[in-house]
N, CA and C of each residue as an Amber inpcrd file, in Angstrom:
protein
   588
  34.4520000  41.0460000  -2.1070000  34.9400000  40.3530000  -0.9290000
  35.4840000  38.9860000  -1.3160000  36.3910000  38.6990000  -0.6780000
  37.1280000  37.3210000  -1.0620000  36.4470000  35.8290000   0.1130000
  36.2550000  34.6100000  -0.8990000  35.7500000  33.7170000  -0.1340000
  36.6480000  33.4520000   0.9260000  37.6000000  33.8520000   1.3040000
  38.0160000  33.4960000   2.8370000  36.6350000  33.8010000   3.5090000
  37.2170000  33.2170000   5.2150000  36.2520000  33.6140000   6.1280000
  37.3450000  34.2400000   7.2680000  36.8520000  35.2770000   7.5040000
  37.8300000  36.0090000   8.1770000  37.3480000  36.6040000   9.8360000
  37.9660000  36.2740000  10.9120000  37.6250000  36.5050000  11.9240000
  38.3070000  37.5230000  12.5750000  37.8980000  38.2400000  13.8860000
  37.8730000  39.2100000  14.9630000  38.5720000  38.7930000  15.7580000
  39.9330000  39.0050000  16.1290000  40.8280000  38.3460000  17.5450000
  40.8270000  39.1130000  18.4100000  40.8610000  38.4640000  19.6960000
  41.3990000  40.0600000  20.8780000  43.1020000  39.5260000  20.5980000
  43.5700000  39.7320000  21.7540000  45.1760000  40.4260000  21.6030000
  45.8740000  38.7820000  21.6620000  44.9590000  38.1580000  22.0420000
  45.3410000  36.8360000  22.2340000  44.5980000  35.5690000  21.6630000
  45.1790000  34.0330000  21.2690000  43.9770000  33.2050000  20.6910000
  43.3950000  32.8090000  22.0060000  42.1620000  32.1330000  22.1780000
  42.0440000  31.2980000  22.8540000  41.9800000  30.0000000  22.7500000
  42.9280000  29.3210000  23.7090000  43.0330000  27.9050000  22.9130000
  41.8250000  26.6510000  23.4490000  41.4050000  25.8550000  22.3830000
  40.5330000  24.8700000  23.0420000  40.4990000  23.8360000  23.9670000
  39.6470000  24.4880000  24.7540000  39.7900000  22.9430000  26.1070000
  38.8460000  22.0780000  26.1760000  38.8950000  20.5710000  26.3520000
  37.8860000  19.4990000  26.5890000  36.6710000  20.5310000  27.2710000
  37.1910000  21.0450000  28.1860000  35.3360000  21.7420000  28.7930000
  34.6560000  22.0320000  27.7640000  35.0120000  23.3540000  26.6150000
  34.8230000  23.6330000  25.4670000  34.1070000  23.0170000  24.4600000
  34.9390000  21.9630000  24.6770000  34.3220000  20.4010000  23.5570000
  32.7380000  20.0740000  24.3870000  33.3500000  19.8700000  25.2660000
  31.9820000  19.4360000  26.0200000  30.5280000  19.8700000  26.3430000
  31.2140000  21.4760000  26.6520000  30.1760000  22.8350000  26.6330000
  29.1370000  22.9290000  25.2440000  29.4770000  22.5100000  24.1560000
  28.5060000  22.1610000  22.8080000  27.7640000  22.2440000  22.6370000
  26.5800000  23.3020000  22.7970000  24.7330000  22.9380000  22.7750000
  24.6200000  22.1110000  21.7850000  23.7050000  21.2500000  22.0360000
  22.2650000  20.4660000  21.0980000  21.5680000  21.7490000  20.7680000
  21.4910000  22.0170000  19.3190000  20.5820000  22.8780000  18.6510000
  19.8520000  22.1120000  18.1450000  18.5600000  22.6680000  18.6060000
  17.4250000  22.0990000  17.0260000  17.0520000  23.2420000  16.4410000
  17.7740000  23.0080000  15.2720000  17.5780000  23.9820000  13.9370000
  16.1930000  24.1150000  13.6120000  15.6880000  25.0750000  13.4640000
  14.3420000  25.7380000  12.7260000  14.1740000  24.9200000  11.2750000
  13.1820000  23.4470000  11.7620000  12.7600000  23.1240000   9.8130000
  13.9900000  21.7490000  10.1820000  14.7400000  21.1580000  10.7850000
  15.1950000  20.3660000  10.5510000  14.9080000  18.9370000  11.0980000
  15.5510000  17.4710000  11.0250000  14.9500000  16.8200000  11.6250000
  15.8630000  16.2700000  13.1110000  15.3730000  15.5990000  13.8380000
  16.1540000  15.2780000  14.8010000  17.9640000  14.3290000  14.8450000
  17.5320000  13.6040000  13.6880000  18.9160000  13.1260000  13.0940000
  19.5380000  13.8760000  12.1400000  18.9870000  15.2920000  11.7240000
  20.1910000  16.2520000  11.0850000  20.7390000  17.0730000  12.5240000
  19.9060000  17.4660000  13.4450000  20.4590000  18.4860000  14.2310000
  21.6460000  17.4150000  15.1720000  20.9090000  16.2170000  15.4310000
  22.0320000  15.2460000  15.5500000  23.2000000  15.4150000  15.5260000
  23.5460000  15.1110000  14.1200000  24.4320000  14.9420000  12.9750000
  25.2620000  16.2680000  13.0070000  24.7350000  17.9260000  13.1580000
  25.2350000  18.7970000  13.1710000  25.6750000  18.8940000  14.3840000
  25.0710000  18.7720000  15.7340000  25.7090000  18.8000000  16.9830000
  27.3840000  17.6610000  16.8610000  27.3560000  16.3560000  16.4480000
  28.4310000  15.9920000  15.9940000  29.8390000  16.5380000  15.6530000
  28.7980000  17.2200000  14.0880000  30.1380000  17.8340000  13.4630000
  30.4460000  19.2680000  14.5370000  29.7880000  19.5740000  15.2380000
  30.4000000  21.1350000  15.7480000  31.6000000  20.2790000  16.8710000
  31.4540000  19.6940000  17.6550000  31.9230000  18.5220000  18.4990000
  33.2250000  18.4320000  17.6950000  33.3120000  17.5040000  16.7380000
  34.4320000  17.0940000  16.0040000  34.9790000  18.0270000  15.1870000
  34.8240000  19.2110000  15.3440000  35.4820000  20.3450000  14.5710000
  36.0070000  21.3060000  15.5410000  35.5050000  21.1720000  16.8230000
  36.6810000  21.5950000  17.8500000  37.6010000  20.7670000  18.1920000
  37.4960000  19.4920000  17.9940000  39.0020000  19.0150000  18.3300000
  39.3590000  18.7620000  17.3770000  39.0640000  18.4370000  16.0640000
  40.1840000  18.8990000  14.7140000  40.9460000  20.0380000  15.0860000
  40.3030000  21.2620000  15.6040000  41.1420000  22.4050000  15.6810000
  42.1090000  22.2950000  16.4910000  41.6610000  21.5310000  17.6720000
  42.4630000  21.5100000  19.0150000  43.5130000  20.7040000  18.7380000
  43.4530000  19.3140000  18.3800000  44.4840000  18.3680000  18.2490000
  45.1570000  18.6850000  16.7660000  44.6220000  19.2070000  16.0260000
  45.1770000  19.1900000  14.5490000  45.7710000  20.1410000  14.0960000
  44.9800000  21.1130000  14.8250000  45.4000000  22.9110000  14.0980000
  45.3830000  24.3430000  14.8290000  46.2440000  23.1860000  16.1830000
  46.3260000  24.6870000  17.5170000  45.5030000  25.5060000  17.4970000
  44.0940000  25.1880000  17.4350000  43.2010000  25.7340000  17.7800000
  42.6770000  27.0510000  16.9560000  43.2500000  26.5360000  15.7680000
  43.2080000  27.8690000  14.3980000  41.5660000  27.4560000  14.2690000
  41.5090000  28.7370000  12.9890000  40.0810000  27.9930000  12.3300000
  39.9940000  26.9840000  11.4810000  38.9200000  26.2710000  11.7940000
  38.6500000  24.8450000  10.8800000  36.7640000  25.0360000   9.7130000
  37.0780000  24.4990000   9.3830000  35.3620000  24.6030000   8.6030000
  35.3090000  22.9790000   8.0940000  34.1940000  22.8380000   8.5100000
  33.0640000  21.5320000   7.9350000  31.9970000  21.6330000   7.1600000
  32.0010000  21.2450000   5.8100000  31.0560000  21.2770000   4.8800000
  30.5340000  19.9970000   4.9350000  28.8460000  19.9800000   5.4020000
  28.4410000  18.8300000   5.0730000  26.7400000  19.3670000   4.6260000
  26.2710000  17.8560000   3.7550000  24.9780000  18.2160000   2.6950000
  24.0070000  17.1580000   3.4690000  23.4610000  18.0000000   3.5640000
  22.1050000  17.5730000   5.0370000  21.0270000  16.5150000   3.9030000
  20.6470000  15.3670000   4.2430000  19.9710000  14.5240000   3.6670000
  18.7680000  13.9280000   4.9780000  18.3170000  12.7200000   4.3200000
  17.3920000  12.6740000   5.4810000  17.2680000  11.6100000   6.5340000
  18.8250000  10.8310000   6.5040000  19.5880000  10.0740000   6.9480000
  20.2680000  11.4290000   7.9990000  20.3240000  12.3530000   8.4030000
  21.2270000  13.7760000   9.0360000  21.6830000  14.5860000   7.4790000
  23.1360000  13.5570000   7.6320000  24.2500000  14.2510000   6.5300000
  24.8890000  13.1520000   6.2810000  25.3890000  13.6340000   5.1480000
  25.9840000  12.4530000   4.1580000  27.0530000  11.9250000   4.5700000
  27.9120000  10.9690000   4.0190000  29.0530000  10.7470000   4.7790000
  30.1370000  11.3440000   4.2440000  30.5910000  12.2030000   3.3220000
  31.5010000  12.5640000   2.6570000  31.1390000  14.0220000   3.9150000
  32.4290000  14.9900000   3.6970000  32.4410000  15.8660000   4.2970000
  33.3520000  16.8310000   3.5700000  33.4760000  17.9230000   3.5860000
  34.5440000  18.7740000   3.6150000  35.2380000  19.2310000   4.2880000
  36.6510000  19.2360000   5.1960000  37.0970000  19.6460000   5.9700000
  38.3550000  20.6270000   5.3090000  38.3880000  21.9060000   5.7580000
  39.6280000  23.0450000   5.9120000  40.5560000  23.0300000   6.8330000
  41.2030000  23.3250000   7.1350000  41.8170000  24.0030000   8.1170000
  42.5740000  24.9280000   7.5660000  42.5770000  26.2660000   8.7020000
  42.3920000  27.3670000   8.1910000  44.0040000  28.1460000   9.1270000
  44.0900000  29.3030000   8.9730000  44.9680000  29.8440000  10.2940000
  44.3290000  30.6150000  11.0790000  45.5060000  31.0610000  11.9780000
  44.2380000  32.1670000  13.6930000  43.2960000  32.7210000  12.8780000
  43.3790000  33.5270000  11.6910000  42.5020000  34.2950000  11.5980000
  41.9280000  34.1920000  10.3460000  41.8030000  33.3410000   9.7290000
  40.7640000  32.9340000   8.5990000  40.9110000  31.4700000   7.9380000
  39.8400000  30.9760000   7.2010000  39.5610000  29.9770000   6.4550000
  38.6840000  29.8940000   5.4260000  39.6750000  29.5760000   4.4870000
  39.0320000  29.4490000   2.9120000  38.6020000  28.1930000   2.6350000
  37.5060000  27.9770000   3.2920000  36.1390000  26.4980000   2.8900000
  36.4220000  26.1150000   1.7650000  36.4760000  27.0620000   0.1110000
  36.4840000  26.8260000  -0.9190000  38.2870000  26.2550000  -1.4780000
  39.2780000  26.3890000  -0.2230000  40.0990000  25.6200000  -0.8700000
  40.3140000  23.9920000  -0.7470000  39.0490000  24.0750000   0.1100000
  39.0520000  22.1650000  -0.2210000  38.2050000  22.0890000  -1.0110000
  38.5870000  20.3690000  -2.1940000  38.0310000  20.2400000  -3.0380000
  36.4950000  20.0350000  -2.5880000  36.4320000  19.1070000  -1.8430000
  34.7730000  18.6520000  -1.2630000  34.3540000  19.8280000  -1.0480000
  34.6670000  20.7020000   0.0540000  33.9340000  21.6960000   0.7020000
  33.4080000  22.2260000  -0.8080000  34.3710000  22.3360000  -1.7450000
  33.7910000  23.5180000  -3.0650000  32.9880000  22.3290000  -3.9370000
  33.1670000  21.2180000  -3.7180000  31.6160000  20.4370000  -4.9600000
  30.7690000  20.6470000  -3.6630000  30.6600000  20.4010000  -2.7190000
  29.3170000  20.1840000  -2.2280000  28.6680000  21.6390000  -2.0440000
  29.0760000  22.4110000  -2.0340000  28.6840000  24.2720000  -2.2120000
  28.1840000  24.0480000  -3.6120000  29.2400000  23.6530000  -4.1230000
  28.3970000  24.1930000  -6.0350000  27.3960000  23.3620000  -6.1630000
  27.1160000  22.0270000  -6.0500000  26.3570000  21.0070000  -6.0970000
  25.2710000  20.7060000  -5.5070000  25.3070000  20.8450000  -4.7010000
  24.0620000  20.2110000  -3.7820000  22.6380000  20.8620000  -3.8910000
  21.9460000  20.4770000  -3.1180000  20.0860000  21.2350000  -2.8610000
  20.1980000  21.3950000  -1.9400000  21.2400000  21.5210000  -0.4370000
  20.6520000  21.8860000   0.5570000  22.1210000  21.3360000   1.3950000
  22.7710000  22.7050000   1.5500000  23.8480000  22.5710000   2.2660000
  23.7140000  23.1020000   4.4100000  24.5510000  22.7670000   4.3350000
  25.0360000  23.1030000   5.7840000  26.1140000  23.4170000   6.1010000
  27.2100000  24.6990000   6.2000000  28.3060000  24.9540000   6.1940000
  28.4390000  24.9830000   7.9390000  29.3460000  23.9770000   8.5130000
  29.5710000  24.7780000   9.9820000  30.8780000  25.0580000  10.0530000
  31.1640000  26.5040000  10.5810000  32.5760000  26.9550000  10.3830000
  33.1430000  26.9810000  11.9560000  34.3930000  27.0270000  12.4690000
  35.0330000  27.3890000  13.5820000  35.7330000  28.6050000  13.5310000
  35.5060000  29.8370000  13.9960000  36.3610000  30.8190000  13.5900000
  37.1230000  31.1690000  15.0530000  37.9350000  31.6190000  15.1310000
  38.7130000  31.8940000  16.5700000  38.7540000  33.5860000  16.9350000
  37.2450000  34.1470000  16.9830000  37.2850000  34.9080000  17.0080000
  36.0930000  36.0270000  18.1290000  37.0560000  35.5690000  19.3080000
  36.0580000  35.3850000  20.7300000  35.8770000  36.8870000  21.0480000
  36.4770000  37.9580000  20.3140000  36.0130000  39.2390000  20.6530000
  34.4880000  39.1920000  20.3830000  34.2060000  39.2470000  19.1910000
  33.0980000  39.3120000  18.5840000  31.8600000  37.6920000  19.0860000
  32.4720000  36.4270000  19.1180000  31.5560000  35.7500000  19.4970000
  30.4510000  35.3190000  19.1470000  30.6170000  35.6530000  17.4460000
  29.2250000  35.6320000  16.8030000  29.5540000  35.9640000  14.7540000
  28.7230000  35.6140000  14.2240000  29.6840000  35.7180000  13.0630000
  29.6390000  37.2370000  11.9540000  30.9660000  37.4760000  11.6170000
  31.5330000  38.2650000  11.0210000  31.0010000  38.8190000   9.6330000
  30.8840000  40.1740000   9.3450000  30.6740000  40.6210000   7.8050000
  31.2790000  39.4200000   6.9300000  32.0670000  39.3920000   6.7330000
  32.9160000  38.0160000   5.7150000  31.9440000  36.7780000   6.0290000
  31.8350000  36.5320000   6.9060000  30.9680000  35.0290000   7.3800000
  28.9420000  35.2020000   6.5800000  28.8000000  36.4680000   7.0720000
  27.6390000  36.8630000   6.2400000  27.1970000  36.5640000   5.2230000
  28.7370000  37.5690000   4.4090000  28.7120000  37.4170000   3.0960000
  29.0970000  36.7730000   2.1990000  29.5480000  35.7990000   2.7090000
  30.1580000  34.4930000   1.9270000  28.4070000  33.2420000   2.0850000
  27.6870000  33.4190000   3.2890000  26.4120000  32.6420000   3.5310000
  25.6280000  33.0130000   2.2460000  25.9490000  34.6410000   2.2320000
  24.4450000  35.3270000   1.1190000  24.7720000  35.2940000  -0.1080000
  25.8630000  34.8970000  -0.7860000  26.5280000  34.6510000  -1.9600000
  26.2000000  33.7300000  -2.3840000  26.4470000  32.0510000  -1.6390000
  26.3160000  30.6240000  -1.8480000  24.6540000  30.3620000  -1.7360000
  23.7440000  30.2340000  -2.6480000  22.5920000  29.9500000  -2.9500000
  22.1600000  28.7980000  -1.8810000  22.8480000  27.5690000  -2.3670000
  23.2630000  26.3270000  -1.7550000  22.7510000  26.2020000  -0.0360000
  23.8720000  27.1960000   0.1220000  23.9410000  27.4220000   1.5260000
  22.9140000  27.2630000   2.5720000  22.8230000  26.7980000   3.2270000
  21.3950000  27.3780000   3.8610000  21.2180000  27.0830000   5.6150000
  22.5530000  26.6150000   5.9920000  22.4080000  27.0010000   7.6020000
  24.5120000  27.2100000   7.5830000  25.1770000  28.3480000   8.0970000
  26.1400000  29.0640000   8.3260000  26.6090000  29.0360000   9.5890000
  26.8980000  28.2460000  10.7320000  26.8950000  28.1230000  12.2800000
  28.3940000  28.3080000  12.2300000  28.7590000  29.3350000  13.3670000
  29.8900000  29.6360000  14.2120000  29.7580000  28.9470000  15.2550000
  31.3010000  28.0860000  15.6730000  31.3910000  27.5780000  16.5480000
  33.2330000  28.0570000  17.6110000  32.3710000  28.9040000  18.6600000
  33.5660000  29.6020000  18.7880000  34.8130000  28.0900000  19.4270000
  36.0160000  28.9810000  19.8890000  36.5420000  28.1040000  20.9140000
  36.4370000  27.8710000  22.0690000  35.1680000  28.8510000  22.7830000
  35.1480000  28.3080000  24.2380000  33.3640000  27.5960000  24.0070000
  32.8550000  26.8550000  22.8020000  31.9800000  26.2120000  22.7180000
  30.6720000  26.8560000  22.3510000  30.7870000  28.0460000  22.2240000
  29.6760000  28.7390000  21.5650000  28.7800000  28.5240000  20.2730000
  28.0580000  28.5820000  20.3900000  27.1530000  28.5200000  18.6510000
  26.3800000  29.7770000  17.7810000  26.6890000  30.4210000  17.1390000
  26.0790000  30.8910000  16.5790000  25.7900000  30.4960000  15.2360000
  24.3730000  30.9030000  15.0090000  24.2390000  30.5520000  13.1570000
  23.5350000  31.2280000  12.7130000  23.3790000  31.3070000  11.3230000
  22.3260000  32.0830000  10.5780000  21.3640000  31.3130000   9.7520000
  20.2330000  31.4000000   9.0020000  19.7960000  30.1780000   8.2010000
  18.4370000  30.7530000   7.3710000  18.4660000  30.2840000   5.9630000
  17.6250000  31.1010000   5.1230000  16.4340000  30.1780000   5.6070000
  15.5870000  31.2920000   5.7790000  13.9970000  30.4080000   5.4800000
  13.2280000  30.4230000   4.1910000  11.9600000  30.2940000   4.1170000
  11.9160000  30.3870000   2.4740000  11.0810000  31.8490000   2.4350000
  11.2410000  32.2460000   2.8320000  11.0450000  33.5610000   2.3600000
  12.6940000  34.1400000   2.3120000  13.1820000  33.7390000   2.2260000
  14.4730000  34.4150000   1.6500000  14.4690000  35.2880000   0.2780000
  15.0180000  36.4450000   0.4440000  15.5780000  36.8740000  -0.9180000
  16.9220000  37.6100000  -0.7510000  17.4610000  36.7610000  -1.6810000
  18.9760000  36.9250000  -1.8530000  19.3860000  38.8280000  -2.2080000
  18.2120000  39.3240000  -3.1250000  18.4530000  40.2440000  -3.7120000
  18.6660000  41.7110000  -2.2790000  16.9210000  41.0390000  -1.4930000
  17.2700000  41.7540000  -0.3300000  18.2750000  41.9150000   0.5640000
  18.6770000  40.8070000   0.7560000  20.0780000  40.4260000   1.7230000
  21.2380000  41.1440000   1.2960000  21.3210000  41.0010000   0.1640000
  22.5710000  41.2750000  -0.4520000  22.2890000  43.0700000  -0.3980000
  20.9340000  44.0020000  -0.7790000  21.0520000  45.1180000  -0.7940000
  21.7140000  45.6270000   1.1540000  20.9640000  44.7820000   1.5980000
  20.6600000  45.5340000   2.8540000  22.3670000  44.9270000   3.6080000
  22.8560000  44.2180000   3.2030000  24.6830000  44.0450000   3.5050000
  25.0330000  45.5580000   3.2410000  24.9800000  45.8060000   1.9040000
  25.8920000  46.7490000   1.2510000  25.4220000  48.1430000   1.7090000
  23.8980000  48.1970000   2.2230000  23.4890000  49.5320000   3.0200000
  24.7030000  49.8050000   3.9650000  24.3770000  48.8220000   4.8410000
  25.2320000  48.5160000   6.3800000  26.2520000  48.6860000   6.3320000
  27.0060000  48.5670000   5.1740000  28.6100000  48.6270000   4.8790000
  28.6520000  50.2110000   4.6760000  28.2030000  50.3910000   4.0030000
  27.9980000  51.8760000   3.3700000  27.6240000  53.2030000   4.4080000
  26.8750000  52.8620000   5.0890000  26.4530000  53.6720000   6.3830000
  27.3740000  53.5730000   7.4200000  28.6050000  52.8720000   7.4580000
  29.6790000  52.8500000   7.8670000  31.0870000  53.0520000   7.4520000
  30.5170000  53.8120000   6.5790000  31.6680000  54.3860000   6.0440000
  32.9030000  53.0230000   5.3980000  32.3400000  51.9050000   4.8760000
  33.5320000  51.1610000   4.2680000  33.9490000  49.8420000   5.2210000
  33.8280000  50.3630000   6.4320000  34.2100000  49.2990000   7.2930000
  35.6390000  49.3050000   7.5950000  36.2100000  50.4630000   8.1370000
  37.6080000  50.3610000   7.9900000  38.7350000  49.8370000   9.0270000
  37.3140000  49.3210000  10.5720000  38.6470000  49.1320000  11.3870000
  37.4970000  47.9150000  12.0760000  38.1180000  46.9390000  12.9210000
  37.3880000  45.6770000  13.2960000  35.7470000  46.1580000  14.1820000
  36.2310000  47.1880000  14.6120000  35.1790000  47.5050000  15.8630000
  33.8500000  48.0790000  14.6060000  34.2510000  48.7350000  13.9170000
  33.0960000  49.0730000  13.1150000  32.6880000  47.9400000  11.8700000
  33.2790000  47.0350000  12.1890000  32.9790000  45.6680000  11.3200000
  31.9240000  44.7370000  12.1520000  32.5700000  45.0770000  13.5220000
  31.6570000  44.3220000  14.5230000  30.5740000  44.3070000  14.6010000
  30.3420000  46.2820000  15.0650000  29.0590000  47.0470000  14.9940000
  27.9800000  46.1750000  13.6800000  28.6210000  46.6310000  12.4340000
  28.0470000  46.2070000  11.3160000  27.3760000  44.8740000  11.3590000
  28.1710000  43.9340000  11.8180000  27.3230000  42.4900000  11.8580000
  26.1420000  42.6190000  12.5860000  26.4140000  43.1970000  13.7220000
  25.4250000  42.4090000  14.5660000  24.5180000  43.6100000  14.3940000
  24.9230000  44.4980000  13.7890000  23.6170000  45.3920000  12.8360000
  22.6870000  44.7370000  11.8720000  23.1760000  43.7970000  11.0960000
  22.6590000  42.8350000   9.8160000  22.0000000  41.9220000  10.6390000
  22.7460000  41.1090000  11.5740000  21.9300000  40.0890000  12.4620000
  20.7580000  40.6350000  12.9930000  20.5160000  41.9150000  13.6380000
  19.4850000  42.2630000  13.9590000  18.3950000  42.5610000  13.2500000
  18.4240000  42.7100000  11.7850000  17.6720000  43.1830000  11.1880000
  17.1250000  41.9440000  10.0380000  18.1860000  40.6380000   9.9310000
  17.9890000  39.5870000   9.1010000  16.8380000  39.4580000   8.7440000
  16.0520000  39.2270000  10.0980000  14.8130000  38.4200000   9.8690000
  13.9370000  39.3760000   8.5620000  13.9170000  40.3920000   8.5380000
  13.4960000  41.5320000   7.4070000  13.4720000  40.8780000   5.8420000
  14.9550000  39.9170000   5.6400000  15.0270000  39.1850000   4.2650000
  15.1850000  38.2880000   4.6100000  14.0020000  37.1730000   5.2990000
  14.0940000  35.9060000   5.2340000  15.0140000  35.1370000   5.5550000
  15.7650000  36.1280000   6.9920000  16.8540000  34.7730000   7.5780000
  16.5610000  35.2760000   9.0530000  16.8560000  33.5570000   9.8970000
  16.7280000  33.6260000  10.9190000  18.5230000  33.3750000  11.5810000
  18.2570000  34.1810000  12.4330000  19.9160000  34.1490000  13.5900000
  19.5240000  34.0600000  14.8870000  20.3210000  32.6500000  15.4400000
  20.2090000  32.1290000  16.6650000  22.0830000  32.6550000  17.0430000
């Protein structure tokens, strides 16, 4: 699979509106502190209107490395098109993935069929060691995320992807890509990840 992040469209984008922006839950992340979930409510905030004002409402991604101040001040920002974004072609986004002890990837994908994140979004989370909270932030203000706890094992994750793929014959058309995710989401908690 290629590090793009690749999203689910219906027939149309939807474009971002201030309600949207506004609509934003306050998450408190499982294990974090009140000035990281802070800090992440922020960046989901300021990564819908990057999209909105910057990038017609395409996908955007924010890489930031959670410290105990929130997050650092350096960031990684993408911007991506309607239907995918490669995090790893910004330089930051790709040192602070390779580098760090304890990342936080939050992505924007424009991909309101589905509403929740994608095989590609998965498997780009269960790849990056680093990684360790993956949040979709749709365009009408939604949140979804995924996030290793420490019982994580990569080895499991990674078998039980490739079951799911496999028991679907390959994955050959969006709807059975769909199925597939929110097949993995349901079953995460099994290898040490939690999905809100």
């Amino acid at each position: 699979m290629s590090d793009s992040l690749f999203s689910k469209t219906r027939d149309k984008k939807i474009a971002i509106t201030d309600i949207a922006i506004m609509k934003v839950p306050y998450i408190e992340y499982k294990g974090l502190t009140e000035l990281q979930n802070k800090a992440l409510y922020d960046s989901a905030r300021h990564l819908l209107v990057v999209s909105k004002e910057s990038n017609n409402s395409n996908e955007v991604s924010i890489t930031v490395e959670l410290n105990d101040e929130g997050i650092s001040d350096e960031y990684g920002l993408c911007l991506g098109s309607e239907h995918m974004v490669d995090i790893l072609s910004d330089p930051r986004s790709y040192h602070i993935i390779h580098s760090c002890n304890s990342c936080a990837v939050v992505v924007l994908h424009n991909h309101p069929s589905t509403q929740t994140l994608s095989l590609w979004d998965i498997s780009f989370f269960i790849k990056y060691a680093t990684i360790k909270i993956m949040a979709v932030v749709t365009n009408q203000g939604n949140i979804h995320y995924i996030m290793k706890k420490e019982n994580y094992s990569f080895d499991k994750a990674k078998q039980m992807l490739l079951d799911i793929i496999n028991e679907e014959s390959g994955i050959d058309d969006k709807r059975q890509s769909y199925i597939a995710s929110l097949r993995f989401l349901s079953l995460c908690s099994e290898v040490g990840l939690y999905y809100h």
